[in-house]
N, C-alpha and C positions, 0 to 999 in steps of 0.2 A: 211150769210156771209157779211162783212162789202164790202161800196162801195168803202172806201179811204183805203190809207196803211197810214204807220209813214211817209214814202216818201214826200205825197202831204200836211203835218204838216212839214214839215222841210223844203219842199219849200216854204212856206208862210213864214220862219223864225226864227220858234222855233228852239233853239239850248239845246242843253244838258247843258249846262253853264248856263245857265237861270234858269234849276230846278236843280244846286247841282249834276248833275250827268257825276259821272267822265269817265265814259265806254259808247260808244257809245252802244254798246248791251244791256244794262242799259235801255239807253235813250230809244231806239225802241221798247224796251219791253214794257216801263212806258206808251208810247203813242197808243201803241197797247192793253192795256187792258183800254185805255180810250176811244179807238174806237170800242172798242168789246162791252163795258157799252152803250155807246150812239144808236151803232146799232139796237141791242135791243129795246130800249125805242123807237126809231122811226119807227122799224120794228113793236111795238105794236101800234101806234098811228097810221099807214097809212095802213097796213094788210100785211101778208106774201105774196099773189101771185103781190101787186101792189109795195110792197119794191124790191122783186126778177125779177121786170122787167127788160125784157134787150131794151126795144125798147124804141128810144130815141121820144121826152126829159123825158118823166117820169124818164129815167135811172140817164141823167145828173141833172134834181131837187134831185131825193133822193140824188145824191152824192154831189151835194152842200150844201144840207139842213147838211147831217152829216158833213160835213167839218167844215161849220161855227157852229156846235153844239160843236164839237170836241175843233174849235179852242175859243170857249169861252169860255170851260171847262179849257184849258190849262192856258188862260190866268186868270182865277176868282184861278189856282193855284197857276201861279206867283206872283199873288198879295198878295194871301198866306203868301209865301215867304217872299215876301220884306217886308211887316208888321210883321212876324215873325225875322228876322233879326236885328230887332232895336236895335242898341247898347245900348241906354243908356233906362233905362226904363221910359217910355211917351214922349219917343221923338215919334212925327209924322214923315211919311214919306209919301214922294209924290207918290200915283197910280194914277192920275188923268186920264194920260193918258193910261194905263193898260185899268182902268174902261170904258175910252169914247170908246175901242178899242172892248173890250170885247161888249158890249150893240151894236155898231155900228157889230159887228158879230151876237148877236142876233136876231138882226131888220132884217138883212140877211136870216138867217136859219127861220123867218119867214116869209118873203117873198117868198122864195124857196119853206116851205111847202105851202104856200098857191097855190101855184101853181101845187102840187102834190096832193092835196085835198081839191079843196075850201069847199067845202061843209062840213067839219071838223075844216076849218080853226079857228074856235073859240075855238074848243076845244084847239089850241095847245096853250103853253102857253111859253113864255121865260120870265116870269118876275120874278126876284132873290131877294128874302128877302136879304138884306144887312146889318148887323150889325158890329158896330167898337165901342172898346174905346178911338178909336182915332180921331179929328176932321175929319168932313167929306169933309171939302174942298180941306183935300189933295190927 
């Protein structure tokens, strides 16, 4: 079972307005099968009885570690988005700051896991193939 809900994604700032979605039930759903996806993947890289910890801090890394896993996911979707929204075709738009937001959450969630498994720590990876027909400075 996941350590974050949609809650602790929505106080960070994600809003339903950001991904297109008009119902908040929508919205909580959409972010809860993104924390259900990442749980897993983290629960397989750190082991079931050391993710299912309740005794702190292991408890509070794993739930950091999914948070900023969660909130980069959301954000590499916004960016989605807004690159999919281009009105006119090859106009660029700006994620600059999306991208430094998302990666500055990655460097997070690995620092976090390093701290729930140094000894693994190499194995984890956050580094995201990036491709665009669009210039990349924006």
């Amino acid at each position: 079972m996941a350590k974050i809900t949609s809650k602790d994604l929505i106080n960070l700032g994600f809003t339903q307005e950001l991904f297109h979605k008009d119902v908040t039930g929508d919205f909580e759903t959409f972010i809860e099968e993104i924390i259900a996806e990442i749980s897993i993947n983290l629960q397989n890289k750190v082991g079931a009885t050391t993710y299912a910890s309740t005794i702190s801090p292991t408890k509070d890394y794993i739930k950091n570690t999914e948070k900023c896993l969660v909130a980069a996911e959301l954000l590499q979707r916004r960016i989605n988005i807004v690159l999919g929204d281009t009105s006119v075709e090859g106009e660029a738009r700006d994620v600059k700051n999306e991208r430094q937001q998302r990666n500055d959450y990655l460097n997070k969630a690995s620092d976090w896991f390093m701290k729930i498994s140094p000894l693994t720590a190499n194995e984890f990876s956050t580094e995201m193939l990036e491709t665009s027909h669009f210039d990349s400075s924006s």
